[in-house]
N, C-alpha and C positions, 0 to 999 in steps of 0.2 A: 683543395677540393673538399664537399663538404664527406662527411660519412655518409655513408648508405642507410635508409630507415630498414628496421627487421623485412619489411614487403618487398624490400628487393635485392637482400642479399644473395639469393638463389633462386634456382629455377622452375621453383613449386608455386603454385597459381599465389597470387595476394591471398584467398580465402586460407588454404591449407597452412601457411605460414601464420597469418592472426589467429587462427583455429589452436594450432602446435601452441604459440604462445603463450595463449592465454590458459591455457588448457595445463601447460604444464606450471605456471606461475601457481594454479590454484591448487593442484595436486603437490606444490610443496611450501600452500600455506604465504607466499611472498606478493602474492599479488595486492596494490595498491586500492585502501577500502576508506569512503568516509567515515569519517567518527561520527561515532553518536553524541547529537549535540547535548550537553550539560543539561539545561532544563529538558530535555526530552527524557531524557535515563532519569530526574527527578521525578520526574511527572510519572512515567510508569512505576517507578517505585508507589508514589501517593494511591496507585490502584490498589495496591496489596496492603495499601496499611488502611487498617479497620478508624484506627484513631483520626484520619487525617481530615482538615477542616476547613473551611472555605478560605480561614484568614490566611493557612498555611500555605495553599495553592493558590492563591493569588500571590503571598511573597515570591514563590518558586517563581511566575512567571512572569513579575515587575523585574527579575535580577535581568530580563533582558528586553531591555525598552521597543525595540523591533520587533517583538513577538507580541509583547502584549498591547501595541496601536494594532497589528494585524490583527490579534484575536476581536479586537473592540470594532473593527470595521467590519469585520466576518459575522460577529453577533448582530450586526444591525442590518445586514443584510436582509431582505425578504424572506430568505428559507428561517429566521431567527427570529427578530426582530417583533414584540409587540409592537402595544397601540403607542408608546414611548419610546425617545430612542436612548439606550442604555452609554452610560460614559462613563462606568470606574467596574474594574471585574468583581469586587466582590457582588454589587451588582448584579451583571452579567452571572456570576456562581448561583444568586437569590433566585435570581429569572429562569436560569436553562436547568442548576441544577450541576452538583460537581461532576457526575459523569459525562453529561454531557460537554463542559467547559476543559475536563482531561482530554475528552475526545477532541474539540478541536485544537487544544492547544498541543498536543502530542502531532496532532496530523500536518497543523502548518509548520510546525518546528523540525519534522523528520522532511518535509517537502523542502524546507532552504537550503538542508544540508546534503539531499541526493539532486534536485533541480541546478544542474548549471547550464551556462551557454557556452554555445560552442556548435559544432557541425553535430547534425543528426540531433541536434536537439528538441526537435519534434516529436523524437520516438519516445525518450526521457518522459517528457510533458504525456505522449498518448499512453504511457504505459502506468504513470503515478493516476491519472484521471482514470482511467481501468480499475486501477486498482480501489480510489478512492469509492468510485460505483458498487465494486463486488465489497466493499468492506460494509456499506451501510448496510446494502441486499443482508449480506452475514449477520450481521447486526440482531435484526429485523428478525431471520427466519432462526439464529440460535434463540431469542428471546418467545417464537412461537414454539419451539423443538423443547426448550428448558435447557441448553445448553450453557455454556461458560459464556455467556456475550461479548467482553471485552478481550477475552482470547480468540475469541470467533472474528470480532473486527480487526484486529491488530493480523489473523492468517490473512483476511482480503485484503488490508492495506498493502500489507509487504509481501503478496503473492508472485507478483510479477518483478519485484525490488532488483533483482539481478540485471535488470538490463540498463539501468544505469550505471550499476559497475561494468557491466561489455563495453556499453560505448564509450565512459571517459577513459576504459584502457585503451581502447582501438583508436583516442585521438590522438595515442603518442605513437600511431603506429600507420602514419600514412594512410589515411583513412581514403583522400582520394584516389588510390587505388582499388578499391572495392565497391563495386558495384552495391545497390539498393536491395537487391536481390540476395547477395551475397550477405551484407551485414544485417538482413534479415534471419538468413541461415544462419549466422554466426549465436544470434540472438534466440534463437528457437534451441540450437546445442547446448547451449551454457549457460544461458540467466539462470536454468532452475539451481545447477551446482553454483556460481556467485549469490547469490542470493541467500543460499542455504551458507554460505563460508560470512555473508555479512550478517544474517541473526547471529549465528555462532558467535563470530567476534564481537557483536554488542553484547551478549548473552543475555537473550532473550529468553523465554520457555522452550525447551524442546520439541514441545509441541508446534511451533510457529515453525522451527528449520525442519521437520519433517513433513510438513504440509506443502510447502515447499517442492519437496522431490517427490510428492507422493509418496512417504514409507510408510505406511499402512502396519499398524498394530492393535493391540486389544484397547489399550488404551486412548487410542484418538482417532479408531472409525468414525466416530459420529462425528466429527470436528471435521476430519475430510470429506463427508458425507456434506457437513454446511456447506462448507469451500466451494465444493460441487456444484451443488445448487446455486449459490451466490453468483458465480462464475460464471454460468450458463446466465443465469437468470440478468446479469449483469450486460452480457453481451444484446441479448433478446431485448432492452430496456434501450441502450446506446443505439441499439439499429430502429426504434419506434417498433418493434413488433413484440411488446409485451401479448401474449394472450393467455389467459387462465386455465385453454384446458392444454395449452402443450406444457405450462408451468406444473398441472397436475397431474402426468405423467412421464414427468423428469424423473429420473431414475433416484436423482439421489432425495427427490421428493418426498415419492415413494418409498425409500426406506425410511425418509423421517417421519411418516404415518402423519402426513399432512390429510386431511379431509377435503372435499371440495368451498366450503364455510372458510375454512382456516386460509385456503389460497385465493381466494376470494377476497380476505382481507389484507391478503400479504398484495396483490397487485395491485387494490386501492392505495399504497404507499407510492407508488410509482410517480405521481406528480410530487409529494414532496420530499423525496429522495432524485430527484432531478434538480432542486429548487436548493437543495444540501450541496450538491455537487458544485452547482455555481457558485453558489456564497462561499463555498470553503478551497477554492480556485481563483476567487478574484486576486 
């Protein structure tokens, strides 16, 4: 006879038992986390170095031939893409520009290593595209606020990152026993604590795993403040109901001392930060 999975060794609902599990794997630090892929942890590094140079960051991200045909397809996409179409990165670096070129290659290379298949793999994929939307929003409104930009992208990317860690734990755990409902609820309790346990273990900025849980300090109100914005604003964009004056009395708007001018120009972004989304998804 085979063993019983954790969901049915006793008498407590499927939820309460996955909930226990995972709940305490993370409160002692054991729970099972993807790595951070090698050029992805290069490539954040190349953010913080002043010296670094197109030749460099294109080396970083030929060491993995898979990344860089994806990054080359992503640049030629329509949201990228000039009057020519680009075929070698340094290239692509001349044309978009290193920030731009860390930006997609950090996004698709942290996308292959949390994206897997498998059951509920739809929430994985709806919650990385969430995230990718609120990351650009971020982007966008740190770079009108005068914020950190690239800290501000990187909190939208990996805002919601926990719920890929829930699901690929909950697929060793008898998942069809849990209702839709349920590993929703599972997912609304604990992505923001997994999430906050996988910055940490890549070690990231501090700043990214407290945006995270929402901890709130002197030092990265205005950062939670973007998140905010970005995240609403993010939501409001995925549903087609961008409009400028509910954008202009968004709370975390309003503390950013957005002008009516200023958000007027932030929702003209709205067609090609949609246009972003899809290229850097295909």
């Amino acid at each position: 006879m085979s063993e019983a999975s954790p969901l049915e060794k006793n008498e407590s609902t499927p939820y309460d038992v996955a909930y226990n599990c995972i709940r305490e794997e993370l409160d002692r630090g054991v729970i099972e986390l993807p790595l951070l892929p090698q050029v992805a942890s290069e490539v954040l590094a190349s953010t913080l170095d002043d010296k670094a140079n197109a030749l460099r960051l294109a080396s970083l991200i030929e060491k993995d031939q898979g990344l860089a045909t994806h990054i080359l397809r992503t640049v030629n996409s329509p949201a990228f893409r000039g009057s020519a179409e680009i075929v070698a990165l340094k290239q692509a670096i001349a044309r978009l520009g290193m920030e731009r070129i860390r930006e997609i290659a950090l996004t698709i290379s942290l996308r292959g290593s949390l994206l897997t298949s498998g059951v509920f793999e739809e929430k994985i994929e709806d919650a990385w595209t969430s995230g990718l939307r609120t990351a650009l929003w971020a982007k966008e409104i740190a770079r009108k606020s005068r914020k950190n930009v690239e800290v501000a992208y990187l909190c939208g990317l990996l805002h919601n990152v926990g719920v890929a860690v829930v699901i690929n734990r909950l697929r060793n755990l008898n998942p069809g026993a849990l209702s839709d409902l349920a590993v929703n609820k599972l997912i609304a309790a604990l992505a923001a604590d997994a999430g906050k346990t996988l910055v940490e273990q890549w070690q990231l900025p501090e700043s990214v795993s407290d945006c995270l849980v929402e901890e709130e300090n002197d030092s990265n109100r205005d950062l939670l403040m973007v998140l905010a914005a970005s995240k609403e604003i993010a939501i409001w964009h995925a549903d087609d109901d961008l409009d400028e004056e509910d954008v202009l009395m968004e709370d975390a708007i309003q503390y950013l001392n957005f002008y009516p001018d200023d958000v007027t120009e932030l929702v003209e972004l709205a067609p090609t930060i949609a246009e972003m989304v899809e290229g850097m998804t295909r």
